[in-house]
C-alpha positions in Angstrom: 18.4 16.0 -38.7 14.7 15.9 -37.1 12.1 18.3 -38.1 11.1 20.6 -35.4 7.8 20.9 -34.7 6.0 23.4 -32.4 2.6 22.3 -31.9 0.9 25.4 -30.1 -2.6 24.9 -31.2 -3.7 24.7 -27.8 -1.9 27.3 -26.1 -2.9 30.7 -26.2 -1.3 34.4 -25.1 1.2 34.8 -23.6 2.6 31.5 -23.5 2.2 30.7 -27.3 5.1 34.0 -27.9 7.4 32.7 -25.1 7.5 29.4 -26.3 8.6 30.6 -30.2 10.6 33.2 -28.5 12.2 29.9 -26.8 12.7 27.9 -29.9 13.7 30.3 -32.1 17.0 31.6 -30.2 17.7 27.4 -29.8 18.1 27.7 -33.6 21.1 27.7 -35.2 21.9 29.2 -39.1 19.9 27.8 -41.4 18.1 25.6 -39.0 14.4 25.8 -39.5 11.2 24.7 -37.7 7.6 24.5 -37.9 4.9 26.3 -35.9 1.4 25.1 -35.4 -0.8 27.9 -34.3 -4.9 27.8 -33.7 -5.1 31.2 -32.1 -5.6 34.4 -34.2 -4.3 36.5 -31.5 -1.2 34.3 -31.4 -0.4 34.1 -34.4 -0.6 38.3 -35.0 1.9 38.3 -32.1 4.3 35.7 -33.2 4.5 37.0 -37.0 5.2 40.1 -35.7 8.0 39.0 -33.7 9.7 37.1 -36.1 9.3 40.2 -38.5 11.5 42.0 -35.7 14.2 38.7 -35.9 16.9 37.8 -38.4 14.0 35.2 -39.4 12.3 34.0 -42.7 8.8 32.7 -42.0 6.4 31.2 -44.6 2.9 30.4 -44.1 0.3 28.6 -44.9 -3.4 28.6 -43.7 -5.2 25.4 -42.7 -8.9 25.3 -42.3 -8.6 25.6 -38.4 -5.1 26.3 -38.0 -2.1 28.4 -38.9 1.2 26.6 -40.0 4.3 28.7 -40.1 7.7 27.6 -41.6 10.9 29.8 -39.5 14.1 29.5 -40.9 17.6 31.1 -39.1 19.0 33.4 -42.0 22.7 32.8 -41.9 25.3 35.3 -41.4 28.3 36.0 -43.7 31.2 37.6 -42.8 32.9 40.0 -45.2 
């Protein structure tokens, strides 16, 4: 499988959220993807979103941009 990567670092507000808002539900369980985000405001907006989403997100800070690793938790049925 391909990596995903979401290069936003030149988009800004809105469009930066609808884009990950985008991607993200095109994820399947387990599936992850990396974001590329330049914009503080952005990036505020989209780690709050994912904090609101059955979503892990890791990330890491670049000297001019932010890099943020989503992964789809999976669901288990008991």
């Amino acid at each position: 499988m391909e990596p995903i990567i979401l290069d936003l670092r030149e988009q800004r507000c809105p469009m930066t959220l609808l884009l990950v808002k985008r991607a993200a539900a095109a994820l399947s369980p387990g599936e992850s993807m990396t974001i590329l985000i330049a914009d503080p405001a952005s990036q505020r907006d989209i780690e709050k979103y994912i904090a609101q989403q059955p979503l892990d997100c890791q990330r890491t800070l670049n000297h001019d941009h932010c890099s943020l690793k989503v992964s789809k938790e999976t669901s288990f049925n008991v």
